[in-house]
C-alpha positions as CSV (number, residue, x, y, z in Angstrom):
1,X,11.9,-19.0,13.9
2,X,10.4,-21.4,16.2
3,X,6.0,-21.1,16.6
4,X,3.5,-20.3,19.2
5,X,-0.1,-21.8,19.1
6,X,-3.0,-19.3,19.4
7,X,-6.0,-20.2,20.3
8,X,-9.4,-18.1,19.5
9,X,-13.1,-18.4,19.6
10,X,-14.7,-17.3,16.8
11,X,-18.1,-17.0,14.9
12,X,-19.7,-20.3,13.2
13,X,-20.2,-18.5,10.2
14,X,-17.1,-16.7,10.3
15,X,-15.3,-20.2,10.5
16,X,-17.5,-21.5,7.4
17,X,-16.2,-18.0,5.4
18,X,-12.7,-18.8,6.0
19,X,-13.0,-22.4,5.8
20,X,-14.4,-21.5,2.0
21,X,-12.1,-18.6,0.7
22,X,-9.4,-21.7,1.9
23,X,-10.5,-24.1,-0.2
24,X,-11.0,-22.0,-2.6
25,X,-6.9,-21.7,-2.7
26,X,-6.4,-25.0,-2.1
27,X,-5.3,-24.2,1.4
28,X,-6.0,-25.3,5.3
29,X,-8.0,-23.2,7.5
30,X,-4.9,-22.4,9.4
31,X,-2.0,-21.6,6.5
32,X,-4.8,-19.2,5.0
33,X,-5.6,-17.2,8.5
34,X,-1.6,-17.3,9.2
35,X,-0.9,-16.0,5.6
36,X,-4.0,-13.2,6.1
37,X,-2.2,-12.0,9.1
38,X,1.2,-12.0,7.6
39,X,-0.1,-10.0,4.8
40,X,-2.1,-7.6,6.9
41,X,0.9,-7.4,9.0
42,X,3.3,-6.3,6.1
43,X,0.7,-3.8,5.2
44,X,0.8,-2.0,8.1
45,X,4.4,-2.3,8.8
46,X,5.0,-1.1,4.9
47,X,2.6,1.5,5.5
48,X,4.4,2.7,8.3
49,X,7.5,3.2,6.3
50,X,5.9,5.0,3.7
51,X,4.7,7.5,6.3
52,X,8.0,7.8,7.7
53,X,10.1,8.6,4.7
54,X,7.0,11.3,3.2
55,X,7.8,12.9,6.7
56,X,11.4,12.6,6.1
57,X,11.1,14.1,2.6
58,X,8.0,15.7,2.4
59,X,4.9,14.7,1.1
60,X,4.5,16.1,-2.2
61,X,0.9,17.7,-3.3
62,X,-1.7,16.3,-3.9
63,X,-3.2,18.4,-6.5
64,X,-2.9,21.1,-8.9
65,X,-3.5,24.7,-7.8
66,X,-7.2,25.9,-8.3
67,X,-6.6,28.9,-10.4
68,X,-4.4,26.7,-13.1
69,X,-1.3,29.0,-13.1
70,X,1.1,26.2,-12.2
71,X,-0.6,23.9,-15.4
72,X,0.2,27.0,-17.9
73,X,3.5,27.4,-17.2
74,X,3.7,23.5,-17.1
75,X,3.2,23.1,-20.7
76,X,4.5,25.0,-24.1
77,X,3.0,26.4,-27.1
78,X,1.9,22.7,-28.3
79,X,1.1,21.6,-25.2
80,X,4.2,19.2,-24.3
81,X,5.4,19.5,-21.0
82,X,8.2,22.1,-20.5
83,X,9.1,21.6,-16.8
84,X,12.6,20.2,-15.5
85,X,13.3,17.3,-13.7
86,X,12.2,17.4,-10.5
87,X,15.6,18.0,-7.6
88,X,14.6,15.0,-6.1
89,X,13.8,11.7,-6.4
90,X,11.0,9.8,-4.4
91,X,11.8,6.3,-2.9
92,X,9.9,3.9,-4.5
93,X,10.4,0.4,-2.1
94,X,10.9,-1.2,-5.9
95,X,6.9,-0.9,-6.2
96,X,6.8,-0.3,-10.1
């Protein structure tokens, strides 16, 4: 994939953060904004996925029920978990 230049203005102090956090890596100014934008980028498009398959299979709770009943029948007379597997499994993106 070929490349594009950008050009920007930006803030003088601005330029002296990123001109830091890149040296602190070892890096140029440029490959660390490019790799910040890449990642950012990823995020959102990962993000996006993850909304689209909790719509696909449904997003599970978040919590508990208030009144508990759920957690008593969750759990036998010692207190290990009694419950089946679930009839499903969530997609995990190989995130461990």
């Amino acid at each position: 994939m070929g490349s594009t230049v950008l050009s920007l203005r930006i803030d003088g102090e601005l330029l002296d953060r990123l001109r830091s956090h890149a040296a602190k890596r070892g890096m140029s100014v440029q490959d660390y904004v490019a790799r910040t934008l890449i990642r950012e980028d990823f995020d959102e498009r990962f993000k996006t996925a993850v909304d689209e398959t909790e719509k696909f299979y449904g997003a599970e709770p978040l919590s508990a029920p208030a009144d508990g009943a759920a957690a008593g029948a969750a759990t036998g007379a010692a207190g290990a978990a009694t419950d089946a597997p679930r009839d499903h499994v969530r997609p995990s993106a190989g995130i461990a």
